[in-house]
Wavefront OBJ file of the C-alpha trace (Angstrom):
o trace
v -38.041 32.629 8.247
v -39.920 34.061 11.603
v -38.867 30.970 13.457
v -35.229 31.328 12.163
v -35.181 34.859 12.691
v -36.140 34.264 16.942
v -32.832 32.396 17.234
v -31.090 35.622 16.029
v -33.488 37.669 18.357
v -33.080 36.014 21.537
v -29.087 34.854 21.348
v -27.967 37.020 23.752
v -30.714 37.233 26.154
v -30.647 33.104 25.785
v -27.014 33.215 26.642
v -27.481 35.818 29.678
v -30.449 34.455 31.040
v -28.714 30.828 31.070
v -25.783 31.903 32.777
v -27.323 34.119 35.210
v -29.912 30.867 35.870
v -27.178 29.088 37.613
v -26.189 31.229 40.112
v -29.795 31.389 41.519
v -29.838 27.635 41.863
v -26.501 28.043 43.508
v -28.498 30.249 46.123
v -31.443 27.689 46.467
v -28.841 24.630 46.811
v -26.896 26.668 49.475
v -29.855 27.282 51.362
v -30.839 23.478 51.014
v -27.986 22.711 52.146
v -27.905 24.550 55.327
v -31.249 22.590 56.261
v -30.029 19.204 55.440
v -32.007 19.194 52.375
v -28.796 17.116 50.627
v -31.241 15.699 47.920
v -32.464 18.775 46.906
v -29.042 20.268 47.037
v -28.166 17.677 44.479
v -30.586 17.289 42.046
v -30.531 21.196 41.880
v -26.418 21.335 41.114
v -26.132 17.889 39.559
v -28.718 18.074 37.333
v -30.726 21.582 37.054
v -27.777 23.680 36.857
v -25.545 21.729 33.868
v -28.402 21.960 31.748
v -28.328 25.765 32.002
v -24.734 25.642 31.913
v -25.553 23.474 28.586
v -27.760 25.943 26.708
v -25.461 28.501 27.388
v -22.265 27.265 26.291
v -23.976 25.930 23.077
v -25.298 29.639 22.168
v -22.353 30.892 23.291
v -19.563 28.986 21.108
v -21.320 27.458 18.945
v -23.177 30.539 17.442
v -23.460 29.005 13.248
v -25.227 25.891 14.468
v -27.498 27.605 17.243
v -28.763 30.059 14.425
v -29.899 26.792 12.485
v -31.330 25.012 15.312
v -34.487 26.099 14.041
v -36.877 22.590 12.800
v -34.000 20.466 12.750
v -33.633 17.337 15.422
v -30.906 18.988 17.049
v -33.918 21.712 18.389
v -36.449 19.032 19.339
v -33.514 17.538 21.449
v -33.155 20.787 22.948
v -36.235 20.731 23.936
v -36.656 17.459 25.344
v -33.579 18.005 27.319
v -35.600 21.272 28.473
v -38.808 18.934 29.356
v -36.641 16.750 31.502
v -34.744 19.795 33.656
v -38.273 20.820 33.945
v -39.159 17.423 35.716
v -36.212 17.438 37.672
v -36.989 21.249 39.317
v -40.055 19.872 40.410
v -38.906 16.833 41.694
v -36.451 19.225 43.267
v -39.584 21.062 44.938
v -40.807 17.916 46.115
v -37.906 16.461 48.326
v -38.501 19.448 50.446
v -40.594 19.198 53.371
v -42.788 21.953 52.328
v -43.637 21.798 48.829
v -43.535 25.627 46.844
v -43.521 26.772 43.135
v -40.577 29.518 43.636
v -38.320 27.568 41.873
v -40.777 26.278 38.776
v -41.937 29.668 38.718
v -38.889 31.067 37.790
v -38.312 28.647 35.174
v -41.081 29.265 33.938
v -40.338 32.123 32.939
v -36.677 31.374 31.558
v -39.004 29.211 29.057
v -41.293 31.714 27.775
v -38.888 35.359 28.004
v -35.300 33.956 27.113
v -35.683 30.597 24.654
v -35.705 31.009 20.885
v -37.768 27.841 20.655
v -41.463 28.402 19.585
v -43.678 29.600 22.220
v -46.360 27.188 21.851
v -43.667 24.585 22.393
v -42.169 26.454 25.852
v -45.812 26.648 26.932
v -46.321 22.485 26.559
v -42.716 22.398 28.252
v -44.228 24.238 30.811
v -47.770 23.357 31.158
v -47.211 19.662 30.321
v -43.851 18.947 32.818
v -43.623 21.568 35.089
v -47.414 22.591 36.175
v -49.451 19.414 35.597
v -46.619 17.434 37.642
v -46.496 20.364 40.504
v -50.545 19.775 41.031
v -50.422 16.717 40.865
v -47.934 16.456 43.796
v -49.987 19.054 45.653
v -52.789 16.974 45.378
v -51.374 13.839 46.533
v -49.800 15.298 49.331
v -53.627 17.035 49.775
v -54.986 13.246 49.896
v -52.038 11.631 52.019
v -51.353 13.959 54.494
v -49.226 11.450 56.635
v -46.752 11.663 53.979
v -45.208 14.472 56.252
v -42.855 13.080 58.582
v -39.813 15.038 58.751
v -37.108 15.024 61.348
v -35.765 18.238 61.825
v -39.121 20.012 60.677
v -37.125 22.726 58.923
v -35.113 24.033 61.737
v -31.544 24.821 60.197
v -28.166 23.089 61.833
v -27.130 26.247 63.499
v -31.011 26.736 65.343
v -31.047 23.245 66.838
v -34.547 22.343 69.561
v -34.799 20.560 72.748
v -31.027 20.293 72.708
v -30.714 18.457 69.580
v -27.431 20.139 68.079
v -26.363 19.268 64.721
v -28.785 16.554 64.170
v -29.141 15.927 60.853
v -32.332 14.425 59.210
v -32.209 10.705 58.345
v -33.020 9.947 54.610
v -36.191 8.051 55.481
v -36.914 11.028 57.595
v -37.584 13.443 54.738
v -41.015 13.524 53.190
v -42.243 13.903 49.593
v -44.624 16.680 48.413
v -45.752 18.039 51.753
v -47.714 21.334 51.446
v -47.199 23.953 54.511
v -50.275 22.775 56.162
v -51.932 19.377 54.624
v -55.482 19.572 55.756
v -56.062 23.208 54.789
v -58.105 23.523 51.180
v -57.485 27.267 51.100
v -53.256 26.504 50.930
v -53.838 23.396 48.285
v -56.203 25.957 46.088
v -53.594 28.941 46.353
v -50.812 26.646 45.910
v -51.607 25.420 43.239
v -53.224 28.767 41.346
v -50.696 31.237 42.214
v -48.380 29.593 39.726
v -51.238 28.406 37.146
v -51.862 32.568 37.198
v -47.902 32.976 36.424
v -48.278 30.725 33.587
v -51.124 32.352 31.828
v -49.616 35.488 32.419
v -46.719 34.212 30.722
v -48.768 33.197 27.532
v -49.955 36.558 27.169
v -46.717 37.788 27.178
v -45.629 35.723 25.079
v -48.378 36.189 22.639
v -48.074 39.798 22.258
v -43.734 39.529 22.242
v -44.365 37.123 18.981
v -46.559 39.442 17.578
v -44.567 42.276 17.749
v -41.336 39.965 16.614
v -43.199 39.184 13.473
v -44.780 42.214 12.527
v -40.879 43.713 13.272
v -39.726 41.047 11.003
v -42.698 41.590 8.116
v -41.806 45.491 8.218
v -37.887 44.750 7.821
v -38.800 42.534 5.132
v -40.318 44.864 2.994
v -38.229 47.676 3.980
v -35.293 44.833 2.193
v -37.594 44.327 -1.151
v -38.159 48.178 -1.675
v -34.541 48.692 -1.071
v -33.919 46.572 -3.808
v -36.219 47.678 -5.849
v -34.817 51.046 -5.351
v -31.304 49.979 -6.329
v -32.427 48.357 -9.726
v -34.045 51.198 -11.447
v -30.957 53.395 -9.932
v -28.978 50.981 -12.263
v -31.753 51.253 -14.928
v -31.383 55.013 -14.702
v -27.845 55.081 -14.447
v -27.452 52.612 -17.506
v -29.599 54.607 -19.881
v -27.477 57.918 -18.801
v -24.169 56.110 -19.174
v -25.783 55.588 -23.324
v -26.644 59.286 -23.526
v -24.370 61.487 -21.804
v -20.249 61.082 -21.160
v -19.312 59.647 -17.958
v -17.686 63.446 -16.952
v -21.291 64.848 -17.438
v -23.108 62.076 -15.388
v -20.889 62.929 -12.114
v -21.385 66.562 -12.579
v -24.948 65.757 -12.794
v -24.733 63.472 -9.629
v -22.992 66.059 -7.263
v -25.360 69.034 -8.374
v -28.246 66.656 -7.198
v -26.186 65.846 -4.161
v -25.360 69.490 -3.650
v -27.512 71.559 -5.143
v -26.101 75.238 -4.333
v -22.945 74.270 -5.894
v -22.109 75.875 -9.260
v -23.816 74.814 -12.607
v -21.890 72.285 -14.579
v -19.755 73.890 -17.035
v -19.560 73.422 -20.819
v -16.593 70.958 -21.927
v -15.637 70.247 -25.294
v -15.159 66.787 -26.814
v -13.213 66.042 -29.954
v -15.672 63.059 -31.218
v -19.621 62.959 -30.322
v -22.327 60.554 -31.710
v -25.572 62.203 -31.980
v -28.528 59.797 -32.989
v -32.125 61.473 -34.209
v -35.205 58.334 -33.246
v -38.431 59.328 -33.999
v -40.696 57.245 -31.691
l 1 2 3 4 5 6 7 8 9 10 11 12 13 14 15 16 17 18 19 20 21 22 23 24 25 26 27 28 29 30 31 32 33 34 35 36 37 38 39 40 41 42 43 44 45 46 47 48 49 50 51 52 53 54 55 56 57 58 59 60 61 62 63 64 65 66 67 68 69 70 71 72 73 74 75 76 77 78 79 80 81 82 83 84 85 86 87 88 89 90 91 92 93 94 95 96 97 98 99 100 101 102 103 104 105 106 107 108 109 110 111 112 113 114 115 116 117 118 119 120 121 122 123 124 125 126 127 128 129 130 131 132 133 134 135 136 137 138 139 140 141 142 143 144 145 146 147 148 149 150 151 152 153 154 155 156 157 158 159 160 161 162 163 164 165 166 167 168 169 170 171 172 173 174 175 176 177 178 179 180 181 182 183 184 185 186 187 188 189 190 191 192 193 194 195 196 197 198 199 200 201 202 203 204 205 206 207 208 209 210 211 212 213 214 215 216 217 218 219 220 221 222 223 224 225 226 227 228 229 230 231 232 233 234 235 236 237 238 239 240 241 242 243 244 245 246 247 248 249 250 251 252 253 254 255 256 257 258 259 260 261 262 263 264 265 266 267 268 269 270 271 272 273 274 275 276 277 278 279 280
């Protein structure tokens, strides 16, 4: 019930979060763009972006099923579609010719604040295909330095050097998974912790969000069993008055408890009683 209950709790924030996703990719793919960086530019609005565009419209207008995603193979394809825009962001990362977690990070934590999925599963989607895969291209480009070879070096189209003027980078030009500055340890450590601290940080949240979602949803629960409790012996009560006393007398009886300064119930007069003497 708890992990049908989180696709109730995050629908909207799912649906916000997923729509508000693509527009900061737009940013990043504009800015790629203005470097020459067309790969990047379109893995992040070929592939990234639909997927967000994807999660949204499914929460969105299809509201009945995406409450009963929840254990059924439709969710575990969500999330494997999930694991593979994960991949792609950091592939994204590494077409550039300085390699840098911004973009993961930020995913990262679209996994773990805004999905209704479980968190342990966000946290292998993240751990598993975004970080391990980010290192792992830091520490290749660590080990193969020469890997950076890049023609325009970063300079932009409109800030050409030594007279160069709109040259755009050849294909072969543009490295893969090239840290700022290869041969320094101190950029491959930070590099690589800065977002590994993001990540735990995110579990943490996470934890204590879940916990507070489920004790939320234990307290509601009971709230919904007493409730019911309550109305049953109101029945009970009302039943065995309904036996005892005329109908008139019971609402008289129910508005002096609602009100009671009003004025005493009157006497009335009925033509044919049953009285009943039970000794118990």
């Amino acid at each position: 019930k708890f992990a049908e209950a989180r696709y109730s709790y995050f629908r909207v924030a799912f649906v916000r979060a997923s729509v508000i996703m693509p527009l900061g990719v737009l940013v990043l793919a504009i800015n790629s763009a203005l470097f020459h960086h067309w790969e990047r530019v379109g893995i992040l609005l070929g592939l990234v972006s639909p997927i967000y565009c994807l999660c949204a419209y499914i929460a969105l207008w299809h509201e009945q099923k995406f409450l009963r995603l929840s254990g059924t193979s439709s969710e575990k394809l969500l999330i494997a579609v999930l694991c593979v825009q994960t991949l792609f962001i950091v592939f994204a990362e590494c077409v550039r010719p300085e390699l840098d977690y911004g973009m993961l990070a930020m995913h990262m934590g679209y996994l773990n604040n805004f999905t209704p999925m479980t968190a342990l599963s966000m946290q292998i989607v993240s751990a598993a295909f975004g970080l391990l895969p980010y290192c792992l291209a830091q520490t290749i480009a660590f080990i193969f330095p020469s890997w950076r070879v890049s023609a325009d070096n970063g300079v932009p189209w409109w800030n050409p050097v030594d007279g160069e003027k709109d040259k755009a980078p050849q294909v072969g030009d543009l490295a893969l998974c090239t840290p700022a500055d290869p041969t320094s340890k101190v950029q491959l450590v930070t590099s690589m912790l800065v977002p590994i601290t993001i990540f735990l940080y995110q579990v943490m949240v996470t934890y204590q969000r879940d916990k507070s979602i489920r004790w939320d949803n234990l307290v509601k629960h009971k709230l919904h069993v007493k409730k019911q409790m309550l109305e049953s012996e109101q029945q009970k009560n009302e039943d065995m008055l309904s036996g005892m006393l005329p109908k008139q007398i019971i609402k008289a009886l129910k508005a002096l408890q609602l009100a009671p300064s009003s004025e005493n119930i009157k006497p009335q007069h009925f033509q044919d009683v049953t009285v009943i003497f039970v000794e118990i």
